[in-house]
N, C-alpha and C positions, 0 to 999 in steps of 0.2 A: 693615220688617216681617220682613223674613228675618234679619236680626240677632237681632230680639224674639224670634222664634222657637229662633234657637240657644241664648238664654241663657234661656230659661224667662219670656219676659215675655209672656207670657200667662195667664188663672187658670184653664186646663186645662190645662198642661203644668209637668214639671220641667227644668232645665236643659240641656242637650247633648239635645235631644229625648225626655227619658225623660218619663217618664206619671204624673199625681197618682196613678190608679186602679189602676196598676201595683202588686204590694206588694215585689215583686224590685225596679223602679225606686225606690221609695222608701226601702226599706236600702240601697241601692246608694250612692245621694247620702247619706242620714242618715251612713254609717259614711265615706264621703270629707269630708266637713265636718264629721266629731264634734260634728255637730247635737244639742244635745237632745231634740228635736221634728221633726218634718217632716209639711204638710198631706197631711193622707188625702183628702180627697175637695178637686173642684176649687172655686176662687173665687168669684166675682161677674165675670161680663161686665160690659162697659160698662152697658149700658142697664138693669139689673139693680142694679148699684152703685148709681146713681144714685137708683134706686126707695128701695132701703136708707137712702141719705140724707134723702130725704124724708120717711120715716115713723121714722125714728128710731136704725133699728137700726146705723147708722156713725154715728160723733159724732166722727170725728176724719178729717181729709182733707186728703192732697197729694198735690199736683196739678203735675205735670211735664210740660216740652214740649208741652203742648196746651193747647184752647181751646175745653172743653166748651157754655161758655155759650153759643156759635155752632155748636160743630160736631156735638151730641148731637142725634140726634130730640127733637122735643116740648120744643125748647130753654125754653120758657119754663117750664116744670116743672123742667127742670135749675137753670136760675137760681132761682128762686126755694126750691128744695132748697139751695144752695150756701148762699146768704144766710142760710136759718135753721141753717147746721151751724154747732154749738158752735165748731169752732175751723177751721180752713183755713190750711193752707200753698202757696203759690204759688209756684215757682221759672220764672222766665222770663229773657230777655234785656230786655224791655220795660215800662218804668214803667207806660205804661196800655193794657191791653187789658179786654176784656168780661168777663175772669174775672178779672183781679187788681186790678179795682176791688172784689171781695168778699172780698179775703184778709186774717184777719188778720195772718199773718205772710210778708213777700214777699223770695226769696232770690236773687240775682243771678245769674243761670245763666250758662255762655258758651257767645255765639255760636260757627255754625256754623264759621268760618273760623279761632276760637281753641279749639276743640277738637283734641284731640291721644287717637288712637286708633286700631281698624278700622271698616270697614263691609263687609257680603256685599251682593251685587248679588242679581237672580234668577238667576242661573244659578251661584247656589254659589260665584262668586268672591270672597275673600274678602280686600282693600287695606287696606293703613294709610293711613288718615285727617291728615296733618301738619298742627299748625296753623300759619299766614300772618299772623296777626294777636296781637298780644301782648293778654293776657285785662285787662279796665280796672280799676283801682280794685278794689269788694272783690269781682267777681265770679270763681266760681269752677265747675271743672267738676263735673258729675251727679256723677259715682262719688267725688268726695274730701267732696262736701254729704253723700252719705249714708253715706260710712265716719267722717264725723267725727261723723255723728250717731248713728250705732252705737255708737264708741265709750263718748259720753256714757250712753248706755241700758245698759252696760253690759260690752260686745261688743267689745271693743277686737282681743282676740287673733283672733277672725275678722276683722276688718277694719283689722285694722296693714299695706294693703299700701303700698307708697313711690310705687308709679307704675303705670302704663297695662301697661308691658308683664309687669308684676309678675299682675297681675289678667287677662291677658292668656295666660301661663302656665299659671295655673289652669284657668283656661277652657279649656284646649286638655288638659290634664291630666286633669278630668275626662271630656272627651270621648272618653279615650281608656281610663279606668280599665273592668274587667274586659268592655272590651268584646270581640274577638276575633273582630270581622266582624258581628255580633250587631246591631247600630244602625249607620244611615246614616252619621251625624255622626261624624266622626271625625280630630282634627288632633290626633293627639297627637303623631305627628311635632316637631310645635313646644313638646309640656309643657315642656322644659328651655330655652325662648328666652333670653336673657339680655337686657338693655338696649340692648346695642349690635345684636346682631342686630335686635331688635325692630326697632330705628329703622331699620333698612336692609332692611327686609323688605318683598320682592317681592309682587307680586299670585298667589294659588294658589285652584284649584277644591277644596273637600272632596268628596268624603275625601280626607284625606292622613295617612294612617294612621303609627305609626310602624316600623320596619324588620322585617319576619318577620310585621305583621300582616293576616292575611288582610283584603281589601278588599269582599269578598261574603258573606255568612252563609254556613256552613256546611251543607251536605246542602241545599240550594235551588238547586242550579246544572237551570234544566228541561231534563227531557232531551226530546228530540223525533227521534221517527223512529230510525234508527239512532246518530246521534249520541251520543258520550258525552263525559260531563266532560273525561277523559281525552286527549280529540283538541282539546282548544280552546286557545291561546294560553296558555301561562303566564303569571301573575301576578309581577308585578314592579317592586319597590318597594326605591329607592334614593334614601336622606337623606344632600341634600348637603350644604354646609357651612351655607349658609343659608335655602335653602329645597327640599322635598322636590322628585325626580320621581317623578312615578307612571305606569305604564304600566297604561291598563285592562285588563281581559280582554274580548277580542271572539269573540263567537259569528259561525260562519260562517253562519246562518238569523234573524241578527237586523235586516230590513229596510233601513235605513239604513246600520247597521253594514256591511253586506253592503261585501265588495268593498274595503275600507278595507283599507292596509297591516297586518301584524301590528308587534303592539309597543305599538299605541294611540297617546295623545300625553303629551304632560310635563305637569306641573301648572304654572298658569301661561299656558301658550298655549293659543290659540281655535281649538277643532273643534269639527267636530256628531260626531267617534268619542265626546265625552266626555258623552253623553246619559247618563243616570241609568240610566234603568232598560231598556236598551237590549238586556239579556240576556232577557228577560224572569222577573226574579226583583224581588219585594218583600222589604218590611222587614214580614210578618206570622208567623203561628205555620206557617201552610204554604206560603209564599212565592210566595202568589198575591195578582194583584191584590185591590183592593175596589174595586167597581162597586155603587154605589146609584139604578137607576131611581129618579125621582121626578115627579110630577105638583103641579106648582105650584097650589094655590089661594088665587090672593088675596083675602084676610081683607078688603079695603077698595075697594068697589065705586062706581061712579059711578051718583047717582043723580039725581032731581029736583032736589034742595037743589043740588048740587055736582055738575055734569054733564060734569066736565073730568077729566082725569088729568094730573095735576102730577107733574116729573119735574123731578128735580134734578143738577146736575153743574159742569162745569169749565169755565173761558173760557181764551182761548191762553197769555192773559197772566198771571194771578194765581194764588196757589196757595193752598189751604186757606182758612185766615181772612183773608190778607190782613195779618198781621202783621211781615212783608218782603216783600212786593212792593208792597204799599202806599206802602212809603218812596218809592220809587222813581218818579221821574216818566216815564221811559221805556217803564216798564212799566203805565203808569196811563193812557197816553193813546191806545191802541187804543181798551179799551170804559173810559168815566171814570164811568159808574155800572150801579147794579143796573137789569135789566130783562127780562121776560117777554114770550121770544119763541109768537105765537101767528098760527093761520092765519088768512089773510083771510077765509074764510066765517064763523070762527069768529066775528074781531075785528067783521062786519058784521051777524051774528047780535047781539050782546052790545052794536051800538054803539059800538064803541071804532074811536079813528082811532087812524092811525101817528103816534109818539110824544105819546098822552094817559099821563095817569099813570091807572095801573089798582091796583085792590085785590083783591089775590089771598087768600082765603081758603080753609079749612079749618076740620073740627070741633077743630082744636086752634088757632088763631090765624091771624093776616091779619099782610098786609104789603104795601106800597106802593111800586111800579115804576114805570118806562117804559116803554112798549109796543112793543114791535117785533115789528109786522106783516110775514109772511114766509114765503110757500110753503115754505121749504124745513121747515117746523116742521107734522108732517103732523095735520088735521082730530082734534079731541076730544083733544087736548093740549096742553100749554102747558110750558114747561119757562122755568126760571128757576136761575140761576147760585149757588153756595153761597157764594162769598165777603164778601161783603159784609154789615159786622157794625154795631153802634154808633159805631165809632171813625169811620166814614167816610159813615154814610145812616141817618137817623131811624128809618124802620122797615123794615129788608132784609133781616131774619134769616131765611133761608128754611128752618132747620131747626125754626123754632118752629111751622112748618105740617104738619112729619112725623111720621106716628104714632108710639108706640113700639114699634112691631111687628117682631120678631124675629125672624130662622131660628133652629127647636127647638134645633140643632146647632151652630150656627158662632157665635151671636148678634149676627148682619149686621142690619140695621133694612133697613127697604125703602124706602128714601128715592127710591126710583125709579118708585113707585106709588103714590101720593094722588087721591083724590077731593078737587075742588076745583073754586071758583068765580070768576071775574073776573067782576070790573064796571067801570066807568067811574069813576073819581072827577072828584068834580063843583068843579072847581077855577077859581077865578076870576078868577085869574093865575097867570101860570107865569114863572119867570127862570131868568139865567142873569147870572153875574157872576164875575169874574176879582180877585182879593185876592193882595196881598203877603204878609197874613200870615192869619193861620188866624183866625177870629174866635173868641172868647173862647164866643161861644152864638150860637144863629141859631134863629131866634122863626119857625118855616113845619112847615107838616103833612106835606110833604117836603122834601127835602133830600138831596142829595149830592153829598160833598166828593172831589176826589180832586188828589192833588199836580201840580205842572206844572214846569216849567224855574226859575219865578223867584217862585213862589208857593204856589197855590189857583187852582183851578176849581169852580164850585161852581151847580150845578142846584136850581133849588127848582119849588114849585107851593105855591100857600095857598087855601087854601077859603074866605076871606072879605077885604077889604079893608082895607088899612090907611093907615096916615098914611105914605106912599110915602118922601117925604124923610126923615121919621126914622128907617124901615127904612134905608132908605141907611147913614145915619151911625151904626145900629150895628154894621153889618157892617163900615164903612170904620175904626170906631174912632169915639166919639162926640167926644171928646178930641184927638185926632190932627190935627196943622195939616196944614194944606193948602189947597187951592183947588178946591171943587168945579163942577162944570158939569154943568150939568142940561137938559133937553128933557122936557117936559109936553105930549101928546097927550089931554087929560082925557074930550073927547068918544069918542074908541076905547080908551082904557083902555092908553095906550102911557106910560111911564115910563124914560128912562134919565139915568142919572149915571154921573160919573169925578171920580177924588178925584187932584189932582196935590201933589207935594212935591217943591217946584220944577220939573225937569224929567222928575220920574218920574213913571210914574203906580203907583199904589197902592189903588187898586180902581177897578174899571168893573161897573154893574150894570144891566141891562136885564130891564125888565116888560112885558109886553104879557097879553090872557087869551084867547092861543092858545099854543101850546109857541112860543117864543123862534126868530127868523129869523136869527140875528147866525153871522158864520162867526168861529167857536169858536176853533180851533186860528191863525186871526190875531190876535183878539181876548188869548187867553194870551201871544203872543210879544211883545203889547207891554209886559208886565208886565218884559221885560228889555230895552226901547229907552229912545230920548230924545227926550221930546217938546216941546222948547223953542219950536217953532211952533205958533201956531195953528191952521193947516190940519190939521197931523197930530193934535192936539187934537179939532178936530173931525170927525176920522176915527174916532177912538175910539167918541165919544159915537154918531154914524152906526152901526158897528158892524159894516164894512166897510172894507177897503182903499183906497186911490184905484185911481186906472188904470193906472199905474207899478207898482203893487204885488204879490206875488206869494200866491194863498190856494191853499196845499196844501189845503186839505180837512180830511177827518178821515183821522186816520195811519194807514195799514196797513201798513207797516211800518216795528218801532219800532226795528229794530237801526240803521236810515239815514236814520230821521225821514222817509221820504217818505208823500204822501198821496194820497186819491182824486184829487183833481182833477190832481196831477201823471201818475199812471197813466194817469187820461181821455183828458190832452193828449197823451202816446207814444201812445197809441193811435190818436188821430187825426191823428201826425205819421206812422204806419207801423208802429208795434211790433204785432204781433199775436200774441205769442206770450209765454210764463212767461220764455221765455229770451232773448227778443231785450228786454223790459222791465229784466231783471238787469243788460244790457250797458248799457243806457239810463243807468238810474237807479242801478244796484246794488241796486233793492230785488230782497228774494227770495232773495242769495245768497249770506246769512250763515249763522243759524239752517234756514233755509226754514222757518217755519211760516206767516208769511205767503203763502205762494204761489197754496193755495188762494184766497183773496179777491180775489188778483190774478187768475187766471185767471176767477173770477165777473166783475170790471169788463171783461177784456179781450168776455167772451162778452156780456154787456149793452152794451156798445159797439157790437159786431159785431148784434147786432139790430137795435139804433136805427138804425145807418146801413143797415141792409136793411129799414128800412120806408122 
């Protein structure tokens, strides 16, 4: 985002932070680009765009680095906008996701690891990017897809550049034309990089202005009290051979600043002297801040129909769609599907037990979860996870449930306040089954799939009855040799098979028409043993371990594969602490994002044994 920001990728801004609405910002850029043209007024936001597509007025659309059909409010308006646009371009890293099954033209992007560039952090630091990974076959990076498609339109002479650091230059070039302290953004220090510096260039905070350029707007330095400009720290700005130092200016009355050496710091290294706006001066016409009181009214109320407020967000492990962390098994086996966490009084209100599948609605579309009942999810809420799209659960798209309701100003959707309703879905079995390989379709009114060590895990629930052993054999592969084993409980509605190929196994699936009892993360680990005995054979089908056997649990933490029930056991060998469990087991003391959950088991431990 703060990159998007420095290069104008937004449809209210121009490049190096200058302004559509500006008309000095707009000749400024038209005469450094010997533009023809330049937009006067700003863009289309997201959710705006998208409107545009619908009714007709965009007939042409591409689509980079993201995954509107999932991650737009009112997703199913999005998609179905998408589908009837005339023409669609899709550049990604991956053959199928929820939007580039509607592209007609799809361009190979490259991955994050075979890009070669910068990125800005939030704090204005601003690294080169190196890539690790040679780019495959014909994929190619963003900025040569769209300078070779310039060229084609016409545009060659704007977009003849050779490479990264060439495009790189510019960028810092512009950032730095007639400004003279006048705009934040400022690395022109670097306009004349060359290739070889490029590649060798350090990590720097902007500004990094070039040599003699004032680093603070002009007549904005505030004066306060007796204090004048004149008494404050000189400004001083020395380019060195490859990357700038810059010394701030520090006001003696400026809080934090306060009390810091004179001189500032270098660009490049980490202090809190290299606060922004620390002087107190802005980037405006009188170099005061802007503060805009405001009073929130939300537009979407909870009512009779929908007496919940739905709220949307992040889980530890996944990130956005789900279109690389998905891959990954490691990261799939904390939480392995969608699900809506909700409070107990709610869940007893509404009927719903821990882990029913529930149908969470809204005036704009429904979707179907697992339920997870849980204090810590406070009374007339429900919150449910964004990731989870087509590629991995029937129906989880939780953005199809959000309005398209915008801030006037920013156009942020409020994906963090819906009016909404769960119910119980009335499901007449529920499974769970562990697959070697991904099945081709899978015939259930939920469903979700998520990767594992040497397969598929894959959760279902179906609202009516079927011919069980056929279900079996299409998920195991109806084709596929092997030797199945089966257990028929028909009086309780219990159902389980394993499919062996030789001494492997290659699916296990368990039905019952309550949520499924089988311990999970053993049940997956056998998808990569060897089960040439009997007994272990019919451990499988059972759906449990023997007594020699060891059942982590469910994983929390996924950097060292350990699980609940191994936490449970330190706990009541002695561990009672975040940090005597680390020494244990090493969970907890890679990443640490697991910790919390570990300190929840250790504190539920500690009750049970004080009752």
């Amino acid at each position: 985002a703060m990159g998007g920001r420095e290069v104008g990728g937004l449809a209210n801004m121009l490049a190096a932070h200058m302004e559509i609405e500006n008309p000095e910002h707009r000749d400024r850029v038209q005469r450094f680009w010997s533009a023809p043209t330049v937009a006067e007024k700003p863009g289309l936001k997201a959710v705006e765009m998208f409107q545009a597509v619908a009714d007709g007025r965009i007939k042409a659309l591409w689509i980079m680095a993201t995954n509107p059909v999932d991650s737009m409010p009112d997703a199913d308006a999005v998609e179905a906008a998408i589908k009837a646009c005339p023409f669609v371009v899709v550049s990604d890293v991956l053959a199928k996701t929820d939007t580039v099954r509607h592209a007609h033209v799809r361009l190979p992007a490259a991955a994050w690891g075979e890009k070669d560039g910068s990125v800005t952090n939030s704090e204005r630091r601003i690294s080169r990017q190196r890539a690790f990974l040679a780019t495959p076959g014909e994929a190619r990076a963003d900025w040569w897809i769209v300078a070779e498609v310039a060229k084609r339109m016409g545009f060659a002479v704007a977009f003849s550049h050779p490479s990264p650091a060439n495009i790189f230059a510019e960028h810092a070039a512009l950032s730095a034309f007639e400004n003279d302290g006048a705009r934040d953004f400022d690395i022109g220090a670097y306009a004349g990089v060359d290739a070889e510096t490029y590649e060798e260039l350090a990590p720097f905070q902007w500004p990094a202005p070039s040599q003699g350029t004032p680093l603070w707007p002009a007549g904005h330095l505030p004066l306060r009290g007796g204090d004048q400009p004149s008494s404050w720290p000189s400004l001083v700005v020395n380019v060195a051979e490859r990357a700038p130092s810059v010394e701030l200016p520090i006001s003696p009355l400026e809080g934090e600043m306060a009390g810091r050496p004179e001189g500032g710091v270098q660009a490049g290294h980490s202090s809190a002297s290299t606060r922004f706006f620390a002087n107190g001066n802005f980037y405006t016409p009188d170099g005061k801040a802007r503060f805009i009181p405001i009073r929130p009214v939300p537009q979407t109320r909870t009512n009779e129909k929908f007496p919940l407020v739905l709220n949307t967000g992040r889980v530890r492990d996944h990130w956005h769609t789900m279109t690389r962390t998905g891959k990954s098994q490691r990261l799939s086996q904390h939480l392995a599907e969608p699900f809506a966490e909700i409070h107990p009084a709610d869940a007893q209100h509404f009927g719903i037990g821990d882990a029913d599948i529930v149908r969470v609605s809204t005036e704009h579309g429904e979707v179907l979860l697992r339920a997870l009942v849980t204090a810590r999810q406070r009374p007339g809420s429900v919150f449910v996870p964004m990731h989870w799209t087509d590629q991995f659960s029937a129906r989880a798209r939780v953005d199809a449930l959000v309005a398209p309701i915008t801030d006037p100003i920013s156009g942020q959707p409020a994906s963090k306040n819906v009016a909404a309703r769960v119910e119980r879905f009335a499901a007449v079995a529920f499974g769970f089954a562990v697959l070697a390989e991904r099945p081709a379709s899978i015939d259930a009114d939920y469903w979700s799939l998520a990767r594992c060590a040497a397969g598929w895990r894959l959760e279902l629930a179906l609202e009516a009855d079927r011919d069980w052993p056929g279900f079996a054999a299409s998920l195991f592969g109806a084709d596929a040799p092997g030797e199945t084993l089966a257990y028929h409980d028909v009086a309780g509605g219990h159902y389980r098979f394993a499919r062996f190929a030789g001494s492997r196994l290659t699916g296990a699936l368990y039905l019952a028409p309550r949520p499924v009892a089988v311990s999970r993360g053993w049940a997956v680990e056998q998808l990569s043993a060897d089960h040439a005995d009997r007994r272990g054979r019919l451990a499988i089908v059972a759906g449990r371990p023997g007594g020699n056997s060891v059942d982590r649990g469910a994983i929390v933490c996924s950097c060292f594969g350990v699980g609940a029930n191994q936490i449970a056991e330190a706990v009541r060998g002695g561990c009672v602490s975040v940090e005597a469990i680390g020494a244990t087991l090493h969970a907890g003391t890679n990443c640490g994002s697991c910790r919390a959950e570990i300190r929840t088991i250790i504190e539920a431990r500690r009750l049970h044994a004080a009752e």
